[in-house]
N, C-alpha and C positions, 0 to 999 in steps of 0.2 A: 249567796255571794261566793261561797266556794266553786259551786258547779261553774258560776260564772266565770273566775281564775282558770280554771284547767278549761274552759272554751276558748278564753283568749290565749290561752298558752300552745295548745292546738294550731290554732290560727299560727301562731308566731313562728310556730315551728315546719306549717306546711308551707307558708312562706318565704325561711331561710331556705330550707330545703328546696324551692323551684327556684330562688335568685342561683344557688349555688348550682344547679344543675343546669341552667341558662346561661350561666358564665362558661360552665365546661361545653358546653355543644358549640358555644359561638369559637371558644379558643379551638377545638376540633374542625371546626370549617373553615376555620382561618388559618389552618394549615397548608404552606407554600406548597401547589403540586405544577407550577409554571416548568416550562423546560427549556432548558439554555440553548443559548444560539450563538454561534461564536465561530472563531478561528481555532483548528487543531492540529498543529504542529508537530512532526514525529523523522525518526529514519528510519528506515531498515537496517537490525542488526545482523541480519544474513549475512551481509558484503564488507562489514568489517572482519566479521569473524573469518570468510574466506580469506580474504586479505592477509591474516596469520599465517594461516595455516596452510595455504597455497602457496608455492614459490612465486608461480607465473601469473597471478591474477590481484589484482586493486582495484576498489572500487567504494564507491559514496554514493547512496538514496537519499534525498530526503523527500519528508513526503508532506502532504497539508489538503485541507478540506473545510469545507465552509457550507454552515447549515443554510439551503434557502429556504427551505418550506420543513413540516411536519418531518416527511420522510425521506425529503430530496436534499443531497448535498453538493454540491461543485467541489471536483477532488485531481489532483494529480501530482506527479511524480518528478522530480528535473534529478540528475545521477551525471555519474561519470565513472567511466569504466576500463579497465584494459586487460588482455590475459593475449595467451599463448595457444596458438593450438597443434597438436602434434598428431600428425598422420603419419602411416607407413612408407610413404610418399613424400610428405607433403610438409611442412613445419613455418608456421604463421603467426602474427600477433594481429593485433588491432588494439587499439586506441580512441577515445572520443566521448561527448558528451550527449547526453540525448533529455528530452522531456515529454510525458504523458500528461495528456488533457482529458477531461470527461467528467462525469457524473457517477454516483452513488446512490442504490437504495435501497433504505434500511428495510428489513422484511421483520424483522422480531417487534413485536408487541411491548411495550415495556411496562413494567408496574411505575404509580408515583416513585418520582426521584430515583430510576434509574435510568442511564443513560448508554447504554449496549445498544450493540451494530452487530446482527447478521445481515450480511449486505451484499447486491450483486453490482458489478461496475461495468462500467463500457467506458473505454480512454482510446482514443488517439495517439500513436507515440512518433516523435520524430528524432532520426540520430544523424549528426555530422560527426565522420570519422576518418582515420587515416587506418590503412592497411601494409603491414611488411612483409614482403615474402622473405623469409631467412635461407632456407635450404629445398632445396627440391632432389630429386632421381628420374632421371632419362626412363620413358616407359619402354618395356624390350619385352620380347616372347624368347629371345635367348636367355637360358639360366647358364652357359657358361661361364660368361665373363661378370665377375665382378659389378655389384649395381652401379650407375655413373652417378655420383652426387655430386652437384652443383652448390657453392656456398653464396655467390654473386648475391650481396642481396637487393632489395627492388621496393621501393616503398610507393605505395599509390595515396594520393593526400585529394583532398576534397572531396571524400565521398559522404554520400546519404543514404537514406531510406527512411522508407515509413510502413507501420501495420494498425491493426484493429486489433485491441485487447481486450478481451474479456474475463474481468476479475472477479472471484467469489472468497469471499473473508468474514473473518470476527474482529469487532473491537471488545475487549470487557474494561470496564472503569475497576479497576486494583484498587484504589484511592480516589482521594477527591479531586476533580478534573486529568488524570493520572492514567492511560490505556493501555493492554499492551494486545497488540493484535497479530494474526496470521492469516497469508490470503494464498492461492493459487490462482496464475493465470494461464489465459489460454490466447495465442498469437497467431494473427492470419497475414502474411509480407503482402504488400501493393504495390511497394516500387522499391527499385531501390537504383544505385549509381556501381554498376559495375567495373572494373580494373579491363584495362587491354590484355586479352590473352589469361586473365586469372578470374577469380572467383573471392567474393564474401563468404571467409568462413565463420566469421563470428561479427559480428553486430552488436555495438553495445546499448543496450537497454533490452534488445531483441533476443540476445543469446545465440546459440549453434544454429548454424544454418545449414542443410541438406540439397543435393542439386535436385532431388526426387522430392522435393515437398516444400512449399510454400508455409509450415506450419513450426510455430516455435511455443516451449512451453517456460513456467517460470515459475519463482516462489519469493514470499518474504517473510519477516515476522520482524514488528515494530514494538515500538516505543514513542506513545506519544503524550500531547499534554495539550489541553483545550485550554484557549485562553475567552471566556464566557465576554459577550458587549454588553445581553440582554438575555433577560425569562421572561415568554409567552405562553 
């Protein structure tokens, strides 16, 4: 009768022992490894901080992107911008708003439940703007007399253009749906709407423009916040 006690006890114990270890492998796989899909909303703090700290320059990004697949996102930019530009020659402003269209894709691998962007982008960017010419100087190969500066100023209103952007960035999740990221771009012009007798010196969303090169470059570093619809 005793042997028989300590067989049932056996039993009862290899028993508790598999419910309890059954319960823990099911809670362990029924852990959420789904990943969000959503809207994620941010600005570039670049252009405020310029904005301080530059006399001649204002300007606003915001930026947003939306997960369609795995690794592909719909992403772009709408801004508005103005600054000064000063040449030895030459002294300009420009004004105007602009927005980038295009796509993201995430290159980084993530483990469960995180949600990081190393990512390459390709955008579109379109800017309507206005241009002021403030001051110029007469060009002369004589250095005797005095340079002739001109103050007349000249504003050219209804202008455009458009380039092909090429972006390369981080987002990291700081917090929970909470990013803060840093990207460099690379700008190639396709058109743009020229002044009579003058030239695009600055382009906003494009940046400085060169009469020797169709090529402009850029930067940012955001703050953003994903608002999750759904996890797949």
């Amino acid at each position: 009768m005793k042997q028989k006690h300590i067989f049932l006890l056996l039993i009862s114990i290899a028993f508790h022992s598999s419910v309890v270890w059954g319960q823990q492998a099911r809670q362990t796989d029924t852990v959420d490894t789904r990943e969000k899909y959503g809207i994620r909303v941010g600005i570039d703090l670049s252009k405020p901080v310029r904005s301080l700290i530059e006399e001649d320059y204002k300007g606003l990004e915001l930026s947003g992107d939306y997960r369609l697949y795995e690794n592909i996102y719909f992403a772009g930019e709408l801004g508005n911008e103005q600054n000064v530009i000063s040449e030895p020659n030459v002294t300009a402003s420009a004004k105007g708003s602009y927005i980038k269209l295009g796509a993201n894709y995430n290159a980084y691998d993530n483990w469960a439940g995180m949600e990081n962007l190393i990512y390459v982008g390709i955008r579109y960017g379109f800017a309507t703007f206005s241009s002021e010419l403030q001051q110029y100087s007469i060009y002369t190969t004589n250095s005797y007399f005095e340079p002739d500066v001109r103050f007349d100023a000249r504003e050219f209103n209804n202008l455009t253009a458009g380039w092909i952007e090429l972006q390369l960035g981080i987002k990291v999740e700081v917090l929970n749906n909470l990013f803060l990221g840093t990207h460099v771009q690379l700008k190639r012009r396709v058109n743009e709407t020229r002044p009579n007798n003058f030239d695009n010196l600055y382009i906003p969303g494009f940046n400085r423009t060169y009469d020797d090169s169709t090529i402009g470059v850029g930067y940012g570093y955001t703050i953003s916040y994903l608002l999750p619809f759904y996890k797949k």
